[in-house]
NUKOL-873663 format. One line per field, with one value per residue (C-alpha): x, y, z; residue in three letters; chain. Coordinates in pm, whole numbers, plus 32768, in hexadecimal, padded with zeros to 4 digits. Layout:
x <- (X, ...)
y <- (Y, ...)
z <- (Z, ...)
r <- (Ala, ...)
c <- (A, ...)
//
This chain:
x <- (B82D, B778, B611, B570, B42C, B390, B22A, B192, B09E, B073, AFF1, B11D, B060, B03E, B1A6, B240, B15E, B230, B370, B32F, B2DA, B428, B508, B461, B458, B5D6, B5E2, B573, B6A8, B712, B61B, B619, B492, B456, B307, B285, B1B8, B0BB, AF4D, AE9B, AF3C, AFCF, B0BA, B1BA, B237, B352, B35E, B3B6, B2FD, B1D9, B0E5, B079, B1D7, B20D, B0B5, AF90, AE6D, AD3A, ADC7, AE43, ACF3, AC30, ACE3, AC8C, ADC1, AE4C, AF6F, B03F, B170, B257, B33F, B447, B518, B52A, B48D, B338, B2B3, B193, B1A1, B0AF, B0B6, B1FE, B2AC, B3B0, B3FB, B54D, B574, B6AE, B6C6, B7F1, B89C, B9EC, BA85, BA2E, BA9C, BBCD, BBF1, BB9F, BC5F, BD99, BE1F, BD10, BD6A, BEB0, BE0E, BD1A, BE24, BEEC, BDEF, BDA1, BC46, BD40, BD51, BBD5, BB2B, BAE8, B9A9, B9D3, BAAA, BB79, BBC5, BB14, BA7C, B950, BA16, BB1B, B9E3, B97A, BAD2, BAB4, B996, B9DF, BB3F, BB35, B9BC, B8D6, B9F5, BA07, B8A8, B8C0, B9E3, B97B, B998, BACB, BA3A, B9B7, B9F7, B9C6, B94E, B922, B840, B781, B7F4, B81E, B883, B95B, B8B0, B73C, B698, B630, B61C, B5D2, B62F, B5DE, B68B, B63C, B75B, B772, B87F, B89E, B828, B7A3, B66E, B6CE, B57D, B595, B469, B4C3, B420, B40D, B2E0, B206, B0D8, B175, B00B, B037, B1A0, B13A, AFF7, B033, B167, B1E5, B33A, B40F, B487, B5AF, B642, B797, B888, B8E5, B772, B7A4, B636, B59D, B444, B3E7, B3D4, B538, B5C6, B538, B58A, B4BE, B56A, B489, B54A, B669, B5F9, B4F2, B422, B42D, B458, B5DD, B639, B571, B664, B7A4, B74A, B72D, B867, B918, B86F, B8F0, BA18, BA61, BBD5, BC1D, BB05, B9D9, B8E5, B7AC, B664, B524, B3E4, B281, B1A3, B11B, B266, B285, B172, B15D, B257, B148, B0D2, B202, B188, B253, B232, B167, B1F9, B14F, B016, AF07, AE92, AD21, AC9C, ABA1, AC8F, AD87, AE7D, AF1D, AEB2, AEC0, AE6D, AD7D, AD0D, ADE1, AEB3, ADF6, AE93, AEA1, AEDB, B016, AFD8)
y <- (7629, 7725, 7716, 7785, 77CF, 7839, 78ED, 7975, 7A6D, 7A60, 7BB7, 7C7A, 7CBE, 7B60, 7B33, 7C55, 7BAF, 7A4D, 7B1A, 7BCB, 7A70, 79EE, 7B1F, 7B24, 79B0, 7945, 77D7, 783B, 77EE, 787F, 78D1, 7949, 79B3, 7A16, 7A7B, 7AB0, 7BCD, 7C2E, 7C1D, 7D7D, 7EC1, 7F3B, 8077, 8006, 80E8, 80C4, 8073, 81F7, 829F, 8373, 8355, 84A6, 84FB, 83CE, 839D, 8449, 837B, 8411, 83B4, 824F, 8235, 82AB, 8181, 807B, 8025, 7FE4, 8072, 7FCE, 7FF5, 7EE7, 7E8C, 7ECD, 8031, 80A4, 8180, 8147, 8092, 8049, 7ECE, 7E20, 7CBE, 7D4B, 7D47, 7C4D, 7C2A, 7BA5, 7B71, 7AEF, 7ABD, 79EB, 79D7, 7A88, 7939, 78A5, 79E8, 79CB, 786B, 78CB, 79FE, 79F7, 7B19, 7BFD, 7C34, 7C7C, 7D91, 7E28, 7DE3, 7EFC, 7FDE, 813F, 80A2, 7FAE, 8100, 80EC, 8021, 7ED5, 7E47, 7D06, 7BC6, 7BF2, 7D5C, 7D9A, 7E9F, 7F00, 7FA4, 7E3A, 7D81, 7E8E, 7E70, 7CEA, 7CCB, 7D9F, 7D1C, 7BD4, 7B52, 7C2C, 7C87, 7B10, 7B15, 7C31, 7BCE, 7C17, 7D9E, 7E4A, 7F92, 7EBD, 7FA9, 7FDC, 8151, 8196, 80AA, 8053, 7F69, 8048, 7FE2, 8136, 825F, 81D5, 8103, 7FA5, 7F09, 7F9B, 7F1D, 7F15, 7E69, 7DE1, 7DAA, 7CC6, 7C6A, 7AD2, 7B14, 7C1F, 7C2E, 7CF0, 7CF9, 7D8D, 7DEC, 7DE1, 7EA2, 7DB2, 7EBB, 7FBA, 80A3, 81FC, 82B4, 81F1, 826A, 83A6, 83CA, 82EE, 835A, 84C3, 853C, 84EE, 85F0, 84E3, 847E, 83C7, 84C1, 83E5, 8444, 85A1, 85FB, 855C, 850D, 8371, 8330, 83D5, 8326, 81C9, 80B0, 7F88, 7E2C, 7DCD, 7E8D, 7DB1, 7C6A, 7BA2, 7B28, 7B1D, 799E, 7A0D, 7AEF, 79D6, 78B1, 79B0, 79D6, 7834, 7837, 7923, 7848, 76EB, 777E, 780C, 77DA, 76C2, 762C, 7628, 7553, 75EA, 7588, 75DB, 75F0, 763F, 7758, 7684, 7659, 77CA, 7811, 771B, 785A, 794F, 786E, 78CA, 7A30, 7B36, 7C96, 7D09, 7E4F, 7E5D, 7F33, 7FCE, 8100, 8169, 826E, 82CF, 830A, 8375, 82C3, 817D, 8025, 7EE9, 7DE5, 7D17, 7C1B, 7AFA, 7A83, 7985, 78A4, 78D6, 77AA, 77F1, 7825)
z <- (DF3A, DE7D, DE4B, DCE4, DCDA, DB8C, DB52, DA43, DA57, DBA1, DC63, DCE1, DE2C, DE90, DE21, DEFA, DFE8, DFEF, DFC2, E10E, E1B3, E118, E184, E2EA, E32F, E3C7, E31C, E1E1, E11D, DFD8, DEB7, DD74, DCE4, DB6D, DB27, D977, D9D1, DAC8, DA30, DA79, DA76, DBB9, DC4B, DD4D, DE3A, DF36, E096, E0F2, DF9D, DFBC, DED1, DEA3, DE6A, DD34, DCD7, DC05, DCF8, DC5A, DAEE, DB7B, DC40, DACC, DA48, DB21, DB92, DCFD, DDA4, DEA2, DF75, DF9F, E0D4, E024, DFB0, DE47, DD63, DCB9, DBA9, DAC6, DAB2, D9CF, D91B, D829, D972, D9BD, DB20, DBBB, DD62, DDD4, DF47, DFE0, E133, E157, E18F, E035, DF9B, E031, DFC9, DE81, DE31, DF33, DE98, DF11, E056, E02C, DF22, E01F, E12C, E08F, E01F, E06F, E10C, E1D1, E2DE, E35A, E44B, E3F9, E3BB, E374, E3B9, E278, E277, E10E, E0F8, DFDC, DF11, DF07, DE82, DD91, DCF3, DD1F, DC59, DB63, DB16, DB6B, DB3D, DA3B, D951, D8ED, D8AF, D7D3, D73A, D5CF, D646, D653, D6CF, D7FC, D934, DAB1, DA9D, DC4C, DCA7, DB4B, DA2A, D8E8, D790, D76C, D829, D7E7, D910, D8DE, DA22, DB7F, DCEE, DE05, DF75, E0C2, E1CF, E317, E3EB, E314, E1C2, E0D8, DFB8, DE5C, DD7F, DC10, DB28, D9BD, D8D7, D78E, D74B, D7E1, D773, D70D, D7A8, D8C1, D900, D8CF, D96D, DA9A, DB2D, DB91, DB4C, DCAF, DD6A, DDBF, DC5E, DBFE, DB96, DA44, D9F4, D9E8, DA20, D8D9, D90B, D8CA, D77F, D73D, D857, D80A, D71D, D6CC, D6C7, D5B5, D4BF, D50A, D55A, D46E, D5A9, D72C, D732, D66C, D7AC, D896, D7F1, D818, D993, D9A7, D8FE, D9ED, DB43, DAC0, DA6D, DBE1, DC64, DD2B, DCAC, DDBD, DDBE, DCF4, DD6A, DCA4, DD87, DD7C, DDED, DF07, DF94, DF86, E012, E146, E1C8, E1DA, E310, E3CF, E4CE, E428, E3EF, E2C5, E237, E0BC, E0B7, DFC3, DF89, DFCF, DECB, DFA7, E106, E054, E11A, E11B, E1D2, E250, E16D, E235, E187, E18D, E084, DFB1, DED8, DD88, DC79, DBB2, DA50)
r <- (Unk, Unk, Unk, Unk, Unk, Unk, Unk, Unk, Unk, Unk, Unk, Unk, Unk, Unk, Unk, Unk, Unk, Unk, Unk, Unk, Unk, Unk, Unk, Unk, Unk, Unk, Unk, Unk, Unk, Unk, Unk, Unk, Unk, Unk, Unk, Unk, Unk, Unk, Unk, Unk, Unk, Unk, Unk, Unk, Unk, Unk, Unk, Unk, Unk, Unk, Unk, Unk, Unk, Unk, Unk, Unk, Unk, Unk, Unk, Unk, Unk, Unk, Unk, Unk, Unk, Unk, Unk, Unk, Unk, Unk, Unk, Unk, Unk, Unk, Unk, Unk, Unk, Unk, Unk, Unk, Unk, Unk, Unk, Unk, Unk, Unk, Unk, Unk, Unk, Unk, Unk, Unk, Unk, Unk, Unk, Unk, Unk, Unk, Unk, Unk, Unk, Unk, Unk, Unk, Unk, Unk, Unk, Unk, Unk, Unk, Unk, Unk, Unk, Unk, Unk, Unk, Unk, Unk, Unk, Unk, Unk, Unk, Unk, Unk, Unk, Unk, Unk, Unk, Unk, Unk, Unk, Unk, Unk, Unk, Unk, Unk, Unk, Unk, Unk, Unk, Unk, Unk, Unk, Unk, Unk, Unk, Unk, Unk, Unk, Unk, Unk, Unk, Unk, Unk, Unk, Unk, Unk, Unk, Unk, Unk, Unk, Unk, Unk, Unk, Unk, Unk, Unk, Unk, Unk, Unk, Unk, Unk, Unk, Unk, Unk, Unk, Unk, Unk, Unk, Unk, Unk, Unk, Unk, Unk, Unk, Unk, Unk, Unk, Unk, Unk, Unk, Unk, Unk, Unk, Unk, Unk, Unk, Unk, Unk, Unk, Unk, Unk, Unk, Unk, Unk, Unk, Unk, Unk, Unk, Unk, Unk, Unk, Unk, Unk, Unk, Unk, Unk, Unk, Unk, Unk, Unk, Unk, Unk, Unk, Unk, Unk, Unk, Unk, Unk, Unk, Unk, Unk, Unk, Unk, Unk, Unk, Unk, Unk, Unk, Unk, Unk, Unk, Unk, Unk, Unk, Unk, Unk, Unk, Unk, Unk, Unk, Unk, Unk, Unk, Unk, Unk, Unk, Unk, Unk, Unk, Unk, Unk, Unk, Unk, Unk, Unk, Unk, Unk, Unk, Unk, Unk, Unk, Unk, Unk, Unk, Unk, Unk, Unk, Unk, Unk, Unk, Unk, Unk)
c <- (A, A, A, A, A, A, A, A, A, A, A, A, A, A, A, A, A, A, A, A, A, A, A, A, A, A, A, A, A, A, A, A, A, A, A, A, A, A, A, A, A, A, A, A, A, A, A, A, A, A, A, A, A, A, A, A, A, A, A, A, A, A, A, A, A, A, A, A, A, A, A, A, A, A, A, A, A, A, A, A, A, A, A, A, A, A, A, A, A, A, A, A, A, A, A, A, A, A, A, A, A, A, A, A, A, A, A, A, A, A, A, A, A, A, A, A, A, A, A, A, A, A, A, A, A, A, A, A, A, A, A, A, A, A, A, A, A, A, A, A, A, A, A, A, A, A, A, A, A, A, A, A, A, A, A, A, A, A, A, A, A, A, A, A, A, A, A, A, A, A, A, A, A, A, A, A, A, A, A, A, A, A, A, A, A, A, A, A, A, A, A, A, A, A, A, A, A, A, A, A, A, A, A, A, A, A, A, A, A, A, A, A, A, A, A, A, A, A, A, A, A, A, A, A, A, A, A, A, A, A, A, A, A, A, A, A, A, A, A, A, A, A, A, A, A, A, A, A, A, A, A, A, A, A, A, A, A, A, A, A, A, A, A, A, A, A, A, A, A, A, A, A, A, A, A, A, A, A, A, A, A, A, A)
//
């Protein structure tokens, strides 16, 4: 069974927050998370990025708006309420059961020669391909230009849709933000020009290098139906299970490691996020 849980507007942190909970917690099960937008500005940072090294903090700190670091890997991202955000995390097993054909693909692989770190011998780059090829490019079927450019979704050579990944031994997490539409300034302003950059990017700063789904698609709740489409339409048919936030959210109970972190201004270093997760209502 797969559990859907939609949100809509719902605060990224908190989200990331549950995700975490999810990923860390070993009965969990499978989910799949959409979330319409998170409702204040924010910059998202990966588990290993340095913000000085992505981010402009005094201009992001001028403009009010919070940075964070997630628990997972990836690249960074100004996420605001034009953001559509896509998690997908399911056990090895039910991928397997699902798509039998991809591990005899990542069986014979170049990646097929390093260690294993998991129970199914995929590796990250396996699920990149996965999603790209046999998830997201039914939900953006209308595009023929649809691509898997490295690690980011790309209608031709212009970026769309950035991942990120989390691995463990029985099942794996891989979140995507969409960009349906962003602030040029804050593009601009916000982030820094990394000195790590895909090599299909060719060192173009953001707005050359960035598309906006909004000049393809007429709303978010088109790509949000496409992406229903695509889950009910899973092969082998598994059971699809929509849930609420409180079921979500009884996880965050569960003693587990807390990786995602914010950025203090004044430090200037990261921390702990304290406080404990409150619920929110769902829009």
């Amino acid at each position: 069974m797969i559990r859907l849980l939609r949100l809509n507007k719902f605060p990224i942190l908190k989200q990331l927050q549950i995700e975490e909970a999810l990923y860390r917690a070993p009965n969990s099960g499978n989910w799949i998370i959409i979330n319409n937008g998170t409702p204040e500005p924010i910059v998202i940072v990966g588990i290993s990025g340095r913000a000085d090294k992505l981010v402009n903090l005094d201009e992001v700190e001028s403009r009010g708006i919070q940075t964070m670091k997630r628990f997972s890997g990836g690249g960074t991202v100004v996420a605001d309420e034009n953001t559509l955000f896509s998690s997908i995390l399911l056990e090895f097993e039910t991928l397997k059961q699902l798509f039998p054909t991809l591990s005899a693909i990542s069986s014979s692989s170049s990646s097929s020669t390093l260690p294993s770190i998991n129970d199914g011998n995929i590796y990250p780059k396996d699920i990149m391909n996965w999603s790209a090829n046999s998830f997201y490019k039914h939900v953006f079927h209308e595009q023929i230009d649809f691509s898997l450019q490295e690690n980011d979704y790309a209608f031709g050579k212009l970026k769309f849709g950035g991942n990120a990944q989390s691995f463990s031994k029985h099942k794996f997490l891989h979140h995507t933000s969409f960009l349906y539409d962003f602030k040029d300034d804050h593009m601009m302003a916000c982030l820094k020009q990394p000195d790590k950059i895909p090599e299909y990017r060719r060192n173009r700063d953001h707005l050359s290098f960035l598309c906006k789904l909004k000049d393809r698609y007429q709303s978010k709740d088109h790509i949000i139906n496409n992406l229903l489409k695509t889950i009910n339409n899973l092969p082998t048919s598994p059971s699809i299970k929509e849930v609420t936030l409180e079921e979500a959210e009884q996880f965050l109970s569960n003693p587990h490691p807390k990786s995602n972190q914010l950025f203090d201004y004044n430090l200037k270093s990261w921390k702990d996020i304290t406080n404990e997760y409150n619920p929110i209502k769902n829009i």
